[in-house]
BALOBA-1460 file (C-alpha; in Angstrom, 3 decimals):
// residues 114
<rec num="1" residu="x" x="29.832" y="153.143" z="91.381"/>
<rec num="2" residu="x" x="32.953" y="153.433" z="89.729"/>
<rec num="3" residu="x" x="35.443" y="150.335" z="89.342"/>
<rec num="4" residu="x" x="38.915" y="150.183" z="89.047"/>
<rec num="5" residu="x" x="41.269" y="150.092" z="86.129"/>
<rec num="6" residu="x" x="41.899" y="146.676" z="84.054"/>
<rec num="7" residu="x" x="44.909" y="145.110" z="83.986"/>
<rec num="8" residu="x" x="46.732" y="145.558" z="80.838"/>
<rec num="9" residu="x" x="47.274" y="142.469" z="78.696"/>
<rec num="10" residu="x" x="49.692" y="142.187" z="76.491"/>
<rec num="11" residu="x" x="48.941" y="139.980" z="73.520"/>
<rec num="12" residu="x" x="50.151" y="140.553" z="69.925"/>
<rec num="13" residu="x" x="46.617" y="141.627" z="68.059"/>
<rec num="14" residu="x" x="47.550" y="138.678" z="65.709"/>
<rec num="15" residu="x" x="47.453" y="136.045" z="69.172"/>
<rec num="16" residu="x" x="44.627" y="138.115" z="70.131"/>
<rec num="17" residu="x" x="42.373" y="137.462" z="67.524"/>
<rec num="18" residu="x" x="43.583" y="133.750" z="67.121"/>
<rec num="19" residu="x" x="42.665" y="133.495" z="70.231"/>
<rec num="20" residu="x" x="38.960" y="134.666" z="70.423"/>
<rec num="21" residu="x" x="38.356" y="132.441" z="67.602"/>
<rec num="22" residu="x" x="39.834" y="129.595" z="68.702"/>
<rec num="23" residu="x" x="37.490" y="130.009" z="71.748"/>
<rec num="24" residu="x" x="34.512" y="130.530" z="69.863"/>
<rec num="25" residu="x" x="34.694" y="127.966" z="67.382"/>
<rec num="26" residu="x" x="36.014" y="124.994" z="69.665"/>
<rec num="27" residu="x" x="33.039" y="124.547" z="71.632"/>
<rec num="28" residu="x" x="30.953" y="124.104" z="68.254"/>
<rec num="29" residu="x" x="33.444" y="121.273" z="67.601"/>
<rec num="30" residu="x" x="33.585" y="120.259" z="71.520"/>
<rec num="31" residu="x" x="29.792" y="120.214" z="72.437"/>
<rec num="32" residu="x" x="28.097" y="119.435" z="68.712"/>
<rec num="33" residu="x" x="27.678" y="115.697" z="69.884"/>
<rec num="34" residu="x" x="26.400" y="116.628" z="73.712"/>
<rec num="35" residu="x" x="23.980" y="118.972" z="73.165"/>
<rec num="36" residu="x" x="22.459" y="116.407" z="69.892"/>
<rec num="37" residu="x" x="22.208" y="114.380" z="72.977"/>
<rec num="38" residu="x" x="20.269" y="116.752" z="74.985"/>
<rec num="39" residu="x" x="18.004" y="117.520" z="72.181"/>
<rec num="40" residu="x" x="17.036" y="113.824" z="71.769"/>
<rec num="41" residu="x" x="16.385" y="113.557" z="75.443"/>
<rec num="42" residu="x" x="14.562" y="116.755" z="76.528"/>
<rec num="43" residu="x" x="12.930" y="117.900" z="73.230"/>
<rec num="44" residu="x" x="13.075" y="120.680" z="70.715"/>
<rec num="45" residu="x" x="11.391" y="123.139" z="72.881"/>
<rec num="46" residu="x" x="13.240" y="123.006" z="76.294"/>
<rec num="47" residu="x" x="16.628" y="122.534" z="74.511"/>
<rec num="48" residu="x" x="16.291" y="125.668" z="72.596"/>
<rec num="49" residu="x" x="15.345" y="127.119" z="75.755"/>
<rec num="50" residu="x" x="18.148" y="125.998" z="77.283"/>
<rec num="51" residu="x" x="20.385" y="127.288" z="74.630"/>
<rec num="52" residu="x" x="19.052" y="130.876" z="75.316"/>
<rec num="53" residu="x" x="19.533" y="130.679" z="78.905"/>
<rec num="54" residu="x" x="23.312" y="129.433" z="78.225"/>
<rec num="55" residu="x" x="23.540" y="131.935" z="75.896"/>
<rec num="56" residu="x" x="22.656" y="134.730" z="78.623"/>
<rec num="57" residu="x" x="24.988" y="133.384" z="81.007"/>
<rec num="58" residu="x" x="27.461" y="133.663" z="78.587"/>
<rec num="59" residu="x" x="26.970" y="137.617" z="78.314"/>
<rec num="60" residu="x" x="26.602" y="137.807" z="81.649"/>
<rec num="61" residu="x" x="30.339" y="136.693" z="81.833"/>
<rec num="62" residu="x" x="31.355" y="139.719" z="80.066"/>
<rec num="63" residu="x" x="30.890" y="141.711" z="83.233"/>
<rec num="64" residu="x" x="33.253" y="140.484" z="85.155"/>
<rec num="65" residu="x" x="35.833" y="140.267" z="82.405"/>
<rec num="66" residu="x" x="35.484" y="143.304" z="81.826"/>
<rec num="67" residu="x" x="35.545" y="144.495" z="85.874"/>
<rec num="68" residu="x" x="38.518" y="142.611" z="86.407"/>
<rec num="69" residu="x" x="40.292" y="142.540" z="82.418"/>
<rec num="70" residu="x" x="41.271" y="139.058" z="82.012"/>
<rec num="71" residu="x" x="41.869" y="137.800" z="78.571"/>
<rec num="72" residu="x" x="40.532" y="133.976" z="80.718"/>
<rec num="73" residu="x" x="37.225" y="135.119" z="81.589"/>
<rec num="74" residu="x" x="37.135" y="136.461" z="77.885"/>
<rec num="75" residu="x" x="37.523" y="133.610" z="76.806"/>
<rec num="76" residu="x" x="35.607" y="131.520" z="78.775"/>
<rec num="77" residu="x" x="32.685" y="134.020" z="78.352"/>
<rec num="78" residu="x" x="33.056" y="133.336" z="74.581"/>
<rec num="79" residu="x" x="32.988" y="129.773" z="75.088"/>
<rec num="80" residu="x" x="29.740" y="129.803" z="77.063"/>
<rec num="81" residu="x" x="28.159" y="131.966" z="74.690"/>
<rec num="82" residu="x" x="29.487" y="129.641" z="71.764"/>
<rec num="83" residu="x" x="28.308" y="127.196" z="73.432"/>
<rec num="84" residu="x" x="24.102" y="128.261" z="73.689"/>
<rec num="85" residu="x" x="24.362" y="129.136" z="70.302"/>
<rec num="86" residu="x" x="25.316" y="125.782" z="69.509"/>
<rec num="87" residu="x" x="22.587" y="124.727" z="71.584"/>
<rec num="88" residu="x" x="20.138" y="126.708" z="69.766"/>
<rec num="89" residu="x" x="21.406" y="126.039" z="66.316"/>
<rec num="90" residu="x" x="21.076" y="121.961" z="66.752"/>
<rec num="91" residu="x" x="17.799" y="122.252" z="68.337"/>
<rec num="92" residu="x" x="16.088" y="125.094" z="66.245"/>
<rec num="93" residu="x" x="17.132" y="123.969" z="62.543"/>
<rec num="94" residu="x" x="15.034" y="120.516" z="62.733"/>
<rec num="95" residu="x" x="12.620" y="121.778" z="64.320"/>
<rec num="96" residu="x" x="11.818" y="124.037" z="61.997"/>
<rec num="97" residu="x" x="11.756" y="120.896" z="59.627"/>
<rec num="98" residu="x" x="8.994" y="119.447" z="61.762"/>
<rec num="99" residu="x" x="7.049" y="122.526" z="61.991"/>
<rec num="100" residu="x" x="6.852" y="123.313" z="58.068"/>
<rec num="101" residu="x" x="3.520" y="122.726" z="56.244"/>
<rec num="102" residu="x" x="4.864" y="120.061" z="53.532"/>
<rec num="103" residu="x" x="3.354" y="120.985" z="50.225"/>
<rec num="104" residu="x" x="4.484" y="120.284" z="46.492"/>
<rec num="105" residu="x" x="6.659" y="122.500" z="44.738"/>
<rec num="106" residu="x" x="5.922" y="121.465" z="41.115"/>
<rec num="107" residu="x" x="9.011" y="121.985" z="38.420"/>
<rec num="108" residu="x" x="9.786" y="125.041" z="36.324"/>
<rec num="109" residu="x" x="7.884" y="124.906" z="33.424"/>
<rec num="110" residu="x" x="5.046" y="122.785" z="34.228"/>
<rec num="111" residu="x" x="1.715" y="123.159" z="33.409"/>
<rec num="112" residu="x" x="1.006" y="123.922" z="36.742"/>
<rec num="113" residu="x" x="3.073" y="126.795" z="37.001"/>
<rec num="114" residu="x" x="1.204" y="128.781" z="34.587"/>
C-alpha cells in the first residue's frame, strides 16, 4: 500500500523546534491539576492505566500525521502523548511511596553501620 507524498511545511527549524516543545510541555502545565484529580478519584492503579492507554493513542496519532504531513496533527499527537505521560508520572511516583517497605536507614557512622 503505498501513500502519497506529504505536504511540505515550511517552518524555520528554530519555530519548528519551539514549537514541538511548546506542545509537549504545555499539557504538563495544562492537565497537572486534572489528572491529580483523576488519581484521587479512580485510584493509583486504573489511573496509571489510563495514562498508558492515553499514551498509546497518542502514538497512534503519529500515523496520520505522518500520512497526511501536518505540522497540527504533530502537534496534537505530542500533546496527547504529553499528556499520558503526565498521567503516569502523577499516578506512578506516590504510589511507589505507598508500595515501599519503610525501614530505618541509620546515620553514617553509627554503631550500627559497622
Amino acid at each position: 500500500m503505498t501513500f502519497g507524498a506529504a505536504p511540505e511545511v515550511h517552518l524555520t527549524k528554530l519555530a519548528g523546534v519551539m514549537l514541538v516543545q511548546f506542545a509537549f510541555f504545555s499539557a504538563y502545565f495544562l492537565l497537572l491539576f486534572a489528572v491529580s484529580g483523576s488519581v484521587n478519584a479512580i485510584g493509583y492503579q486504573r489511573a496509571m492505566v489510563a495514562g498508558l492507554l492515553t499514551m498509546a493513542v497518542g502514538a497512534f496519532l503519529f500515523i496520520p500525521a505522518r500520512i497526511y504531513g501536518f505540522v497540527s496533527i504533530v502537534l496534537t499527537a505530542l500533546m496527547v502523548l504529553a499528556a499520558g505521560i503526565t498521567g503516569l508520572q502523577v499516578a506512578a511516583n506516590p504510589y511507589v511511596v505507598v508500595l515501599a517497605i519503610p525501614r530505618r536507614i541509620e546515620p553514617f557512622g553509627s554503631d550500627a553501620s559497622v
